[in-house]
N, C-alpha and C positions, 0 to 999 in steps of 0.2 A: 588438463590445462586449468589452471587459476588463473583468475582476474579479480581484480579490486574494481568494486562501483562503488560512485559516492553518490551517500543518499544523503536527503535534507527532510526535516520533520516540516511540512507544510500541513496548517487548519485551515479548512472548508467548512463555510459555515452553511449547513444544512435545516431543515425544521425541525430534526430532535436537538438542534447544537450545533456546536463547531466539533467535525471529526479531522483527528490526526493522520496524517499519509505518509507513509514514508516517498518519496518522490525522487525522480530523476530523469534528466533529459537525455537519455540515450536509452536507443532500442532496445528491447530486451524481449526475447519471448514469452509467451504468454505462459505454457509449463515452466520457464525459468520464474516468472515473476510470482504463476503460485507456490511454487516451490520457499520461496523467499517469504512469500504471507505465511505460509505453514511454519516453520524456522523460528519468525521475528512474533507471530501472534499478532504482528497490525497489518494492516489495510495498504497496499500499494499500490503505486501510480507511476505510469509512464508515458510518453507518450505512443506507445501500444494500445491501453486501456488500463482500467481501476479495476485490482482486485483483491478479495477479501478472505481471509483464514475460511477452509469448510466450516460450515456450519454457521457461519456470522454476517452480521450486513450492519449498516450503517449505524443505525440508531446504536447496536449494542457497543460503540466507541465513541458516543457523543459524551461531551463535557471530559472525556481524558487530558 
């Protein structure tokens, strides 16, 4: 099964910067939404929880 989400680029400004989120208001599991940071290479958000590419955390996407 396919489905289309729409993401939006939302900045959080955090103490190393403002980091980019890909975001979106509807559910999405938590292996779904890593699966999507592995994919895209940025950081997402949902209202699930924020999460980030293996190996990466905040600071390494401030000022993008």
């Amino acid at each position: 099964m396919l489905q289309r989400l729409p993401f939006k680029i939302v900045r959080e400004e955090t103490p190393a910067g403002p980091v980019p989120y890909l975001t979106t208001d509807r559910l999405i599991d938590l292996p779904e939404l890593m699966r999507v940071a592995e994919e895209t290479g940025l950081p997402n958000s949902s209202p699930t929880g924020k999460v980030f590419p293996k190996g990466k955390k905040s600071s390494d996407f401030a000022g993008l």
